[in-house]
N, C-alpha and C positions, 0 to 999 in steps of 0.2 A: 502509681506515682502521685504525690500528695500536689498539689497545684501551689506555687505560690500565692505566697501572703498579700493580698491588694491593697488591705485595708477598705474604708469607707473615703465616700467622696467628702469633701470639706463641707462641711455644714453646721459651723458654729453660730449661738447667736449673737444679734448683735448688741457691739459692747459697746458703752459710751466712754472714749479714752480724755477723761481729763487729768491725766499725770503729765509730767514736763517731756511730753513725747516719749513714743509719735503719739500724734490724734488721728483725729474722722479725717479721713481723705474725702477732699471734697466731689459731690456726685460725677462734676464736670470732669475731672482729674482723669475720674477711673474710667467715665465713658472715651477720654480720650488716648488711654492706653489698650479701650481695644481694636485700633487701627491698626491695617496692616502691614506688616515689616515691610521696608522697604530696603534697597541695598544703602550701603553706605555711603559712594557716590553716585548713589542715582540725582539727579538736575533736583528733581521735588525735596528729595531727602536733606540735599546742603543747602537749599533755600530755609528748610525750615528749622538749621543749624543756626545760618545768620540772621533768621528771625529769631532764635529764640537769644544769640548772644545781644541785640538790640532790644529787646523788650528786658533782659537782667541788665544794664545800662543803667536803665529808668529804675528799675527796683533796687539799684545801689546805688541810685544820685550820682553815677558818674558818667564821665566824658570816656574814657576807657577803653579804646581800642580792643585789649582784651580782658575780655569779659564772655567768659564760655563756663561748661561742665566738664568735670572731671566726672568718669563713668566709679563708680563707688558709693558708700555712705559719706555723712557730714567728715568723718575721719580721714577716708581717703584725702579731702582735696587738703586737710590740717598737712596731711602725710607730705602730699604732694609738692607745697609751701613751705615746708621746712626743711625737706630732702633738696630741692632747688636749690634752697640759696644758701642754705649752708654747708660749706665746705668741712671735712676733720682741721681739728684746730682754729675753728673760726671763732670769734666772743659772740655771743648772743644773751641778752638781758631778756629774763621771761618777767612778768610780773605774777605772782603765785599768791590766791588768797583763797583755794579753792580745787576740788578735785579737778576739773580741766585746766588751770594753769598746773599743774603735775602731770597733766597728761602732754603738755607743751614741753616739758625737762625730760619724759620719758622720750619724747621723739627726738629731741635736739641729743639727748645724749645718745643715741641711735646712728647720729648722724656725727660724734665724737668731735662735736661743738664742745666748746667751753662755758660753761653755764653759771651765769650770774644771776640771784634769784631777789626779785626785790617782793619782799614780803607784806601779807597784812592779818592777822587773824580771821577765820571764816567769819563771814556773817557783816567784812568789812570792805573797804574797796581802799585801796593804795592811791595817796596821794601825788599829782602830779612831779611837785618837788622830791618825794623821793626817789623819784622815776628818774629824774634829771643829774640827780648828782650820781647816781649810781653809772649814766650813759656818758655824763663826763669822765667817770674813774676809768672807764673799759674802753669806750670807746668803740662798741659791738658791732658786729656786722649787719644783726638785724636784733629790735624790739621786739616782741611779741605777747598777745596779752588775749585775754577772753573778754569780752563786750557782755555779755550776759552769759554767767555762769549757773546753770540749773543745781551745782549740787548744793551751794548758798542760798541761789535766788535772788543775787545783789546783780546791778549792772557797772560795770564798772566805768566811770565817767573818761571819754576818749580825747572831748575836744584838744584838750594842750599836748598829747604826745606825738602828734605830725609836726609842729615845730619845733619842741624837743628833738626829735630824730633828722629832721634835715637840719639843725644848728650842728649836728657832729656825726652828718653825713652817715647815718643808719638808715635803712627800711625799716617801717612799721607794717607788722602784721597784726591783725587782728582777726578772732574768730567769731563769726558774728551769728554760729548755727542757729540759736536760738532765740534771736533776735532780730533778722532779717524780715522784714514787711509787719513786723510788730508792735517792731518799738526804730525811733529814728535811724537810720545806718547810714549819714552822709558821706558816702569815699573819701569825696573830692574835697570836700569842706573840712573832715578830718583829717585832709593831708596822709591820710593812710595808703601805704604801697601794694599790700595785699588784702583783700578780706575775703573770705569762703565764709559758706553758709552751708545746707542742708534743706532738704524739701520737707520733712517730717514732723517742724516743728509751726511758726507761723506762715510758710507758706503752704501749708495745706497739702501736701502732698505725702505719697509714699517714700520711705528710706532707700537710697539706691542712686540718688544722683545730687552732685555737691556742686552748685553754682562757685565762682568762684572770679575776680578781678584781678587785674594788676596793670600797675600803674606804669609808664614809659621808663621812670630810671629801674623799677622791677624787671620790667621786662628785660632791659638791658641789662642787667645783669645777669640774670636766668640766660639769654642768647650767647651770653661770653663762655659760655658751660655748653653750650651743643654739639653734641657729637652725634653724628647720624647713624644711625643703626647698620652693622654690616651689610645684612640681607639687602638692606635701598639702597647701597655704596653707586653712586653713578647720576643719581637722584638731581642731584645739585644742591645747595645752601651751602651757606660757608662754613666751615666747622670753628668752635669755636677754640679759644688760647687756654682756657680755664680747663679745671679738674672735673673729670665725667661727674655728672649726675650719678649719686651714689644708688638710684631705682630706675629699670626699664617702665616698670608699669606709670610711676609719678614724675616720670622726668616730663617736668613743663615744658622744657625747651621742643620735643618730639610733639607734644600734644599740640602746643602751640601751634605748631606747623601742622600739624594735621586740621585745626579749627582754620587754617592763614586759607589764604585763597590757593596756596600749591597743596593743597588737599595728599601734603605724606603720610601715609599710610603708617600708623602707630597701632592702632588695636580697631576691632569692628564696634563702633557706638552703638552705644543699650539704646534703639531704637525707641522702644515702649519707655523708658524712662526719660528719652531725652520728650517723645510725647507732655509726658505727665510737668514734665518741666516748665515745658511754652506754657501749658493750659496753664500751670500755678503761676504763674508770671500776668497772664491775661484777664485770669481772674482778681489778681492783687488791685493791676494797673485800672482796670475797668471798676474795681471801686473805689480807687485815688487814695496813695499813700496815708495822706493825711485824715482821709474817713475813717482808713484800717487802723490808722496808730490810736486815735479815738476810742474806735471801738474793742479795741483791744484793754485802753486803760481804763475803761469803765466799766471791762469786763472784769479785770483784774481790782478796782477798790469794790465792787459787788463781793467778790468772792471775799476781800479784807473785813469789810464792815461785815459780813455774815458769822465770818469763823469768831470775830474780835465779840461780837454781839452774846456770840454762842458761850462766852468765859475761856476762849480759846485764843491762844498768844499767838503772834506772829514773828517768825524768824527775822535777826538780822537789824540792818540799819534801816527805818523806813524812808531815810533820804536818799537812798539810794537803791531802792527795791526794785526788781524787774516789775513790770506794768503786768507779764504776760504769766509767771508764775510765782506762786505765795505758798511761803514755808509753814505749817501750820504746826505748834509745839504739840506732841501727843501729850497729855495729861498720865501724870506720873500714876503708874497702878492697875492702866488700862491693858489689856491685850494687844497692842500694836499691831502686828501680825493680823488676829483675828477682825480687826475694824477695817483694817482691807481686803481680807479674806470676804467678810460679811455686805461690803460695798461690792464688789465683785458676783458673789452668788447672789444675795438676796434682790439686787437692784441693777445689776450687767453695767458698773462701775466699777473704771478703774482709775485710783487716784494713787501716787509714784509713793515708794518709801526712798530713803537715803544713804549716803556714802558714809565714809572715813569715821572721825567724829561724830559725827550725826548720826549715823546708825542704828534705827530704833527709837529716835526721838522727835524725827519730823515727818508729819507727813506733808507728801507735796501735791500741789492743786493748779495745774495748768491749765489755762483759758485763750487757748491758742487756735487759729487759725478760723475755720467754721464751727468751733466749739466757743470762740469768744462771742458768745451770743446771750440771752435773757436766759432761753427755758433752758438754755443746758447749765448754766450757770444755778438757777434754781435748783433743777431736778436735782442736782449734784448737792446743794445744800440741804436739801428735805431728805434725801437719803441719808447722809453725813450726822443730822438732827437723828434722825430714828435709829439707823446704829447704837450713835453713843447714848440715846438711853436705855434703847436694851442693853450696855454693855453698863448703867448704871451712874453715868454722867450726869448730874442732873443743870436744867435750866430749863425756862419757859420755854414749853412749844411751841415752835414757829418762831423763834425770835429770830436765827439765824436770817430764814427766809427772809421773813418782812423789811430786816432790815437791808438785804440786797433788793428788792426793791423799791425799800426808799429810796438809796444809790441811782436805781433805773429811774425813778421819779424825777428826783431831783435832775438830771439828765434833760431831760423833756423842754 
């Protein structure tokens, strides 16, 4: 009898991830995912549930009662945000200039919302005023918009759409995956009702578990929608007047209550990722928002003045450019494919290609988390230099380099 097929044990080498996630998980992360499981309500286990929703608080600048994980990727907790509160037939204004605001119309229509798209060409960010007359026309049940979009690399400016949205009585949500402990993400200050994130990107972490807020009139409205699951019928909570939650797995109302202090039983929490979670939180806070968002944007004009140096363009508007990832134009003629293929083999770099439009035209360069640093940032342009002139780009050698650490120089 032939024995099953085992394979080999995992033993890749190590890669340096500077594309727009995931990155390097940082060492702390991983050494604290290999603690061991505990039960779900064991006394230690739910202490270090409302430690971990009091340290994301402080990493979303908010006051926030709740403020927990949704057990999934960056996407689940999108999922989970837009199945909540939007009802079928409900109006929901997305703002779309980019493959994730289309992935916010794929879900809302999902959820057989009515969808108003206020528009802006990639590589652009949508104007407050158009945001505003569009939510006086509809009058939507909720906003919803992307903070920083990786498939552009533009951020898209937040501050005026919390008072926009309470002037006509909307939620704003925002998705802040790739932008969370990065670049600024004030909840409270942008009057925002929802915001999720993602561990994968600048919080340093592995993919698998999606921080996530929401703010008292969110909540209250997510509560008007709860229905308790048959199986806990007897349970107590009050059930709510509203239309069930259209997902058992994302219904906030049940999660909620399972993070509340009546500990209901909705699903068994990813132990190891709610771990990995606290630690990204600990390690953010313990280097203070404002050092991270620094060293993030100085990681990110390193990487600009390098690529720009090298006779290579940068995507997009640079008034509005994510700090933490940069579009870099392939040069018309090159092997695209192979300059990542060749970063990858010859140098155990990976740097992201592109969606929709873009497709084969940009490549992307993210300087996130433990990767927003000096020598990764180098290395990553001294490889990026030697490719493209084996691939027969020509410019001065070293220019890229030197001049990202001018950038670090001038810093000092």
């Amino acid at each position: 009898m032939t024995p099953p097929e085992t394979f080999g044990e995992i033993d890749h080498p190590p890669r340096l991830l500077m594309g727009p996630g995931p990155i390097n998980v940082h060492p702390r992360v991983l050494r604290a995912m290999s603690a061991s499981v505990l039960g779900q309500f064991d006394p230690e286990f739910t202490t270090y549930m409302n430690q971990t929703m009091a340290l994301y608080r402080q990493v979303f600048a908010t006051a926030n009662r709740w403020t927990f994980l949704i057990d999934g990727t960056s996407r689940a907790a999108i999922e989970a945000a837009l199945v909540s509160v939007l009802a079928p037939g409900d109006d929901v204004v997305i703002l779309n200039a980019g493959r994730f605001g289309l992935l916010l119309a794929e879900i809302a229509a999902r959820c057989e919302a009515r969808i108003t798209l206020v528009e802006a060409p990639w590589g652009e960010v949508i104007a407050p005023e158009a945001v505003e007359a569009a939510v006086r026309r509809v009058k939507p049940r909720l906003v919803a918009c992307v903070h920083g979009d990786t498939s552009t690399t533009m951020a898209q400016p937040i501050g005026d759409l919390g008072a926009i949205c309470r002037a006509h009585d909307a939620l704003l949500y925002v998705d802040a995956t790739a932008t969370l402990a990065g670049m600024p993400v004030p909840v409270d200050d942008w009057g925002a009702d929802i915001v999720s994130a993602g561990l994968q990107k600048c919080l340093g972490g592995p993919s698998g578990s999606a921080p996530i807020t929401l703010s008292d009139r969110a909540a209250e409205h997510v509560f008007a929608r709860r229905h308790v699951e048959r199986g806990l019928a007897g349970t107590g909570g009050a059930q709510g007047a509203g239309r069930r939650i259209g997902s058992n797995y994302f219904d906030l109302a049940m999660i909620m209550d399972y993070w509340s202090e009546r500990r209901l039983n909705h699903h068994t929490e990813a132990a190891s990722m709610l771990y990995a979670a606290r630690e990204c939180a600990r390690v953010v806070l313990e280097e203070g928002l404002e050092a991270r968002f620094a060293r993030h944007a100085l990681a990110g004009a390193a990487v600009t003045a390098g690529v720009m140096t090298m006779g290579l363009g940068v995507y997009g508007d640079p008034a509005n450019k994510m700090t933490n990832v940069t579009g870099v134009i392939a040069p018309a003629g090159l092997d695209y494919e192979r300059v990542r293929g060749r970063m990858r083999e010859d140098f155990e770099i990976e740097i992201g290609s592109a969606f929709g439009p873009l497709a084969g035209k940009l490549w992307r360069i993210g300087a996130m988390g433990i990767n927003a640093r000096k020598h990764a940032v180098l290395t990553t342009l001294a490889a990026l230099e030697a490719v493209l002139r084996g691939e027969g780009f020509g410019f001065p050698p070293g220019a890229g380099v030197d001049a990202a650490m001018a950038v670090y120089a001038g810093a000092k």
